[in-house]
N, C-alpha and C positions, 0 to 999 in steps of 0.2 A: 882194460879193467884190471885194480889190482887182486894181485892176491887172495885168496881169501883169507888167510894167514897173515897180511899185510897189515901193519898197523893204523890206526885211523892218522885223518890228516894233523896236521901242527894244530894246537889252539894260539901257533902265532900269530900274529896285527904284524907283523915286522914289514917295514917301509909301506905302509896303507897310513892312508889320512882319512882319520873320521871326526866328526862332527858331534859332540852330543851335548843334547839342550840342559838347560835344569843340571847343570854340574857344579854350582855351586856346594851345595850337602843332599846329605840323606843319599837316596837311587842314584840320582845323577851324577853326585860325588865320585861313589864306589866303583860305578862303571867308568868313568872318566881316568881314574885310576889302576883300575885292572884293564884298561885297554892300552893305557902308556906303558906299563910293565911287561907287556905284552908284544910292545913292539911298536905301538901307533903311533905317529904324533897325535895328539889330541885335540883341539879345537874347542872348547867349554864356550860354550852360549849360554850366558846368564847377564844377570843386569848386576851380579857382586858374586865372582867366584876366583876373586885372587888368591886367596889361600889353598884353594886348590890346586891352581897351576902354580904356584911357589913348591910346596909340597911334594908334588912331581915332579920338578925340575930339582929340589934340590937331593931326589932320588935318583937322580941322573938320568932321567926320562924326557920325553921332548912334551910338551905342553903351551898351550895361549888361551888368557883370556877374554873374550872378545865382547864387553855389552853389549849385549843385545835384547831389544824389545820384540820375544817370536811373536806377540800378538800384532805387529805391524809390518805387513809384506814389503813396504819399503826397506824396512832395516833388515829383514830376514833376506832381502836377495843382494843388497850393500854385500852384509857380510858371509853371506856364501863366496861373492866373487873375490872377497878379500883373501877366504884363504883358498879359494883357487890360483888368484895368482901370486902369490906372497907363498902358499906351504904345497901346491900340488892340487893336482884333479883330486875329489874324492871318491872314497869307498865305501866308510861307509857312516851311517847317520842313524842315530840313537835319541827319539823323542821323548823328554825324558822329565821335561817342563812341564810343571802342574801346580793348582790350586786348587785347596780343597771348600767345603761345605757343609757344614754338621745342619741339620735340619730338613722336616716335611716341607711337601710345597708349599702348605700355610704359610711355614716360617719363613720361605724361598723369597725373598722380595727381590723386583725386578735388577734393583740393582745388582744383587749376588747373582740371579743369574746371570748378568751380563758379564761378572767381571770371570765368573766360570768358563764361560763362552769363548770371552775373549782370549784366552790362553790356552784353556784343555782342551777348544775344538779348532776354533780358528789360528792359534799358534800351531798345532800340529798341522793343519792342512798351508799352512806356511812354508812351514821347514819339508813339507813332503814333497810341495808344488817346484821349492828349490834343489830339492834332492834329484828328484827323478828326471828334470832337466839336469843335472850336474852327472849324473849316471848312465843316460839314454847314450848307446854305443858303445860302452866300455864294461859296464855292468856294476854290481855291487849289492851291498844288503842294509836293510832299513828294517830298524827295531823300533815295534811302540809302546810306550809302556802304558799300557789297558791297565786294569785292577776285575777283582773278582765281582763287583757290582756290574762288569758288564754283561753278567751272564745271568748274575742271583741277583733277590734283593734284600738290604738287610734294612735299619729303620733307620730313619731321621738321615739318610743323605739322597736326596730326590736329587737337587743338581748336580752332584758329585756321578750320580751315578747316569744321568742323562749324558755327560761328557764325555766320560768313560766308555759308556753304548758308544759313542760315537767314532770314540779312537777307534773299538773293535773293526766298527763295521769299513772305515776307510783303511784300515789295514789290509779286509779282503777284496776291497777293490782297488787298489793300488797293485795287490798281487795279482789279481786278474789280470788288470791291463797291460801292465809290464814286464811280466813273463820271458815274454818274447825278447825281451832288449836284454833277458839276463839279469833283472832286478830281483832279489829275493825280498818281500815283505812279509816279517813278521809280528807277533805283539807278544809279550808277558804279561800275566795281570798276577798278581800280588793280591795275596792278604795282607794282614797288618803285618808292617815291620817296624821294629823302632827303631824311628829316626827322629830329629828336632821338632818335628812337627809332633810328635804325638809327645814328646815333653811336653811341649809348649799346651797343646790341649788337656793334658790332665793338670796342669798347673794354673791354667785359667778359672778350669770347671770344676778340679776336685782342689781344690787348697787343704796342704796339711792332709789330704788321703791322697795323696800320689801313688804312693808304693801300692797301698791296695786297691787301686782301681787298675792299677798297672798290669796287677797279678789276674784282676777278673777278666780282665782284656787278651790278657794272653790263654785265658784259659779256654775262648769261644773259639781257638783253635784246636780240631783233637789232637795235634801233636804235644798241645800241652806249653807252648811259647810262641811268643813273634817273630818273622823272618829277623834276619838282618840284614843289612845293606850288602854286605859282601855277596853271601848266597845267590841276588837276584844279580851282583856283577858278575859272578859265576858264569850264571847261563846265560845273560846275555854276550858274553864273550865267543861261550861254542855256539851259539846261532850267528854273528858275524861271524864266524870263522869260517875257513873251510872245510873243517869236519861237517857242518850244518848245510853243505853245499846243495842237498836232494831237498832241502827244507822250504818250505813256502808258504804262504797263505794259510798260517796256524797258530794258536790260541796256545801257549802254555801257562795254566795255572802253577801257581806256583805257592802255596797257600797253606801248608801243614792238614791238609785234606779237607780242608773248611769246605770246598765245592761235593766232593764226592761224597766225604764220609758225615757228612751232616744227619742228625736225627732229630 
């Protein structure tokens, strides 16, 4: 045991190979990039995330873009094996791929749920099914990125927030069961951050009030603004790391106190 005086572990990735989905923009971006600075080679699973691994590459960091469709286990276990054997066993895998949903069930038509489905439940249980075969014996850590509807509900996202329940809850059973092999499984859930997605939505909905719907949105956080993508690549770098080594099977909000300090 160290020290107690002993400083915490590296927050390096140096020579680990990780995997993470949705790295095109927004979350998946920032992590994809605070994990190659970090040390990792990086791995981007997205269906258009070249400017990402250009970006990082020409930071002098190691990076690949790999398309991938997570909603289809054939393509999610293809390219697992690609970069097992082309970049290394992995370590670790960052679910990070999502599609969202503004609307009550009314509004919910079967299509949207399906196409919510198909990515924020069954694309994670994809890349998790590949992960923990890719992990079992050697060990490693898997990050999910949940949102704060998995726990509260706020209005007009019924499927968003069904999917999301969903990541939660196969997060703590994936750390159940794997435990034993030395798998750590965690989740982040996020409040609002801005990223392209919530331009794109006030730009749709609010035309010409952009800025002040911007501001009202940010203010249903008490911190008074929206995460940013950096912050939530933050923490999920010290939960892969091995400072986050004693960590498992837990829920970090991450939210400007939207969960707690709600009134």
């Amino acid at each position: 045991m160290p020290a107690a005086d002993s400083p915490l572990p590296s927050l390096s990735l140096q020579g680990r190979v990780a995997i993470v989905t949705g790295g095109g923009s927004g979350i998946g971006q920032a992590i994809a990039i605070a994990f190659a600075h970090a040390g990792a080679f990086v791995a981007i699973l997205d269906l258009v995330a070249d400017d990402t691994a250009r970006q990082i590459q020409r930071a002098g960091h190691k990076a690949v873009h790999l398309a991938c469709d997570v909603s289809s286990q054939s393509a999610v276990d293809e390219t697992f094996a690609t970069v097992r054997d082309s970049y290394g066993p992995l370590d670790v895998l960052v679910n990070s791929a999502g599609v969202a949903h503004v609307g009550t069930v009314e509004q919910t038509t079967e299509a949207d749920l399906d196409r919510l489905y198909a990515v924020n439940v069954k694309g994670v249980y994809n890349c998790l099914r590949a992960g923990v075969m890719a992990m079992k014996g050697r060990g490693g850590a898997i990050l999910n990125i949940a949102s704060i509807v998995s726990t509260v509900g706020i209005p007009d996202r019924f499927a968003y927030s069904m999917s999301k329940g969903a990541v939660l809850t196969m997060t703590f059973s994936v750390a159940c069961d794997y435990v034993s092999h030395g798998i750590r499984c965690n989740a982040v859930s996020p409040a609002r951050v801005h990223t392209p997605f919530v331009d794109g939505f006030l730009a749709r909905n609010y035309p010409g009030r952009e800025k002040e719907m911007f501001e009202k949105l940010s203010r249903t956080q008490p911190i008074g603004r929206m995460g940013e993508p950096r912050e939530i690549a933050d923490l999920a770098l010290f939960l892969c790391s091995d400072a986050a080594r004693f960590i498992t099977g837990s829920n970090f909000p991450i939210d400007g106190g939207f969960v707690s300090l709600r009134v």
